[in-house]
N, C-alpha and C positions, 0 to 999 in steps of 0.2 A: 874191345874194352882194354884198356891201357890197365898196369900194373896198379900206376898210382891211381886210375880212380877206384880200382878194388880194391887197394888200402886206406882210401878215402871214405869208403862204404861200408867199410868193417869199420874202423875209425868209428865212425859214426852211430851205427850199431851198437859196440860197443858201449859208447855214453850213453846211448837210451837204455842199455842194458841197464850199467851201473846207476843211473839213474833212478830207474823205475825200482831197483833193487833199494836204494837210500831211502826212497820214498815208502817203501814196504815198510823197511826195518824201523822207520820213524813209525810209523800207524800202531805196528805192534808195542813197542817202547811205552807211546804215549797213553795207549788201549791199557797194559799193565799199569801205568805209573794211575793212571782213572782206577781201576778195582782196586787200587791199594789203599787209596786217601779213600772208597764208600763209606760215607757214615754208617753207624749204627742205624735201625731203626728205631720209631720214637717205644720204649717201655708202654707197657699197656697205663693205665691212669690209673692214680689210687683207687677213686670211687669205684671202678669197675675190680678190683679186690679187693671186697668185704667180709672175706673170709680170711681165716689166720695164713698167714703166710704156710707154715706146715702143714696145711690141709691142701692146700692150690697143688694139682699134677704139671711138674715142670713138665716141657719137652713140647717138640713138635706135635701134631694134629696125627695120631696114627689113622695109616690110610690115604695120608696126602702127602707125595711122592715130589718133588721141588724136581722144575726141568733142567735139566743140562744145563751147565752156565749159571743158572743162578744163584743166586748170595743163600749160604747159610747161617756164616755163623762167621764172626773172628778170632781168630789164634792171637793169644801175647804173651810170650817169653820175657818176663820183665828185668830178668836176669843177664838176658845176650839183648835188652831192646828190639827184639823182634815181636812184630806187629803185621798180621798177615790176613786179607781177605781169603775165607773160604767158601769156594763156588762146588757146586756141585758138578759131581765128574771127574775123574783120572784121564781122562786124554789128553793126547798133546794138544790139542789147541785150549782148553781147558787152565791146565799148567804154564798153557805160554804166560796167563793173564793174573797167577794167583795161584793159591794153593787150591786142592781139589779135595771133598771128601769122594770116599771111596766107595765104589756103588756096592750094593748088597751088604753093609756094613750099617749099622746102627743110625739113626739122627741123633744129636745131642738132646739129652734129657731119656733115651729109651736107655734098657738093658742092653749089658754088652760090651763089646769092644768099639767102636769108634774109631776108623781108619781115615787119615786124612796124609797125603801124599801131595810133591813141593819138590821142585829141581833142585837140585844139592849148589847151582851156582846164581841164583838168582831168589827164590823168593826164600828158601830154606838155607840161602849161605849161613846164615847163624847160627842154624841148629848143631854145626860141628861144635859150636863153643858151650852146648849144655851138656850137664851132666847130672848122675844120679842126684837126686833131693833137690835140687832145681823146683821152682813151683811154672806151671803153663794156667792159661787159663781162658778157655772158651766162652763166647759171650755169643749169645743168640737174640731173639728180639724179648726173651721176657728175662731169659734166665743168666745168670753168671755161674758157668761150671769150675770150679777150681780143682787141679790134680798137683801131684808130685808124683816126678821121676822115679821111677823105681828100679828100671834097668836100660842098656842100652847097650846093644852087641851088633855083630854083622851077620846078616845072612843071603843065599843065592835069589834070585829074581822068583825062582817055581816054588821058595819055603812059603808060600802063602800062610801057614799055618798060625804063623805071627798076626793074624786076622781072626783067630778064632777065640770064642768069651775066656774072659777070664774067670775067678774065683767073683771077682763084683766090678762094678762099673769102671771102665778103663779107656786109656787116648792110645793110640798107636800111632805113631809118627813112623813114615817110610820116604827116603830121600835116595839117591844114589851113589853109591860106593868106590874107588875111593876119592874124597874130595877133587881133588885137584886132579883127575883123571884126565886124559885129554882126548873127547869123543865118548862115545855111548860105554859107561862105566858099568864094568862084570857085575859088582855086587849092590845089595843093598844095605844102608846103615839104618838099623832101627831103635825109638825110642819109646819106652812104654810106658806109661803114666796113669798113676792109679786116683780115682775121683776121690777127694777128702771132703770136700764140702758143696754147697750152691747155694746162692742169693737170688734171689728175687728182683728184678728192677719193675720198679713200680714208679712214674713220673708222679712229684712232690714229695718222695718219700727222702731226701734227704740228701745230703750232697754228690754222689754219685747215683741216683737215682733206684738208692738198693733200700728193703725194705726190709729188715728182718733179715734171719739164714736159716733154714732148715739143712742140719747137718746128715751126713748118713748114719 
């Protein structure tokens, strides 16, 4: 076998390499840019809540566990216009697609802390732009949870402690540290957000489809 056709055959190689690698990074791109645009689901229907809004128990179904990957709830920073599917799950392939809540961490609407993590240059690049008093606000299929920022420091990968209840119902935001890092960044940057109120989305109940608010 001559030189050139082993440079012919790497050559070649090659292109399928890069190829098949284009065609990857397309799937994944387009995989993310789909969990970003998932709708809401539809609000339960007025008729089905006959009871005052303040008496209805917001929150997930305690005891039913969402699998891996699936849709919980949306994040939106209306302040940086960040708007962000949350899947359940912290792992990388997870995060490749959206933000992830974080497992052993609360569902929205329970007590707790509520941990939900988002690569610092892709679905959580905004979140460098929030700051304390900032409002976030988590939307689920029945509920609208609303918080303000309350602090925002940096800490190492193992402080998990930043995951533990607060004084009352809280968001924890965990991204990776420092922004503009280049490759797997030492620290993490966290945001904490304390629950101030929650609305109800009830369909016909009025133009955002929210009914009422039972405050904390």
């Amino acid at each position: 076998m001559t030189t050139a056709t082993v440079l012919r055959s790497l050559e070649r190689a090659l292109l399928a390499a890069g190829l098949a690698l284009a065609i990857w990074c397309g799937a994944v791109l387009l995989d993310a840019h789909f969990v970003a645009q998932m709708p809401l689901p539809d609000p339960p229907k007025a008729a089905a809540a006959s009871a005052p809004v303040a008496s209805v128990t917001p929150g997930v179904v305690i005891g039913l566990t969402p699998i891996a990957g699936s849709w919980v709830a949306r994040l939106d920073a209306p302040s940086v216009r960040l708007s962000a599917t949350v899947l359940e799950g912290s792992d990388d392939a997870t995060l490749a697609r959206g933000a992830g809540h974080i497992e052993d961490t609360p569902f929205p609407g329970q007590p707790g802390n509520i941990g939900i993590a988002g690569h610092r240059d892709t679905t959580f690049r905004a979140v460098r732009n929030l700051h304390v008093g900032d409002p976030l606000e988590l939307t689920t299929s029945d509920w609208i949870y609303r918080y303000l920022i309350t602090k925002a420091f940096i800490v190492e990968p193992e402080d998990v402690y930043v995951l533990d209840p607060g004084d009352g119902p809280m968001l924890t935001l965990v991204t990776c540290y420092p922004f503009t890092y280049v490759g797997h960044a030492p620290h993490r940057y966290i945001l904490q957000a304390a629950l101030v109120d929650q609305v109800a989305r009830i369909q016909g109940a009025g133009k955002a489809g929210e009914a009422g608010m039972a405050r904390q």
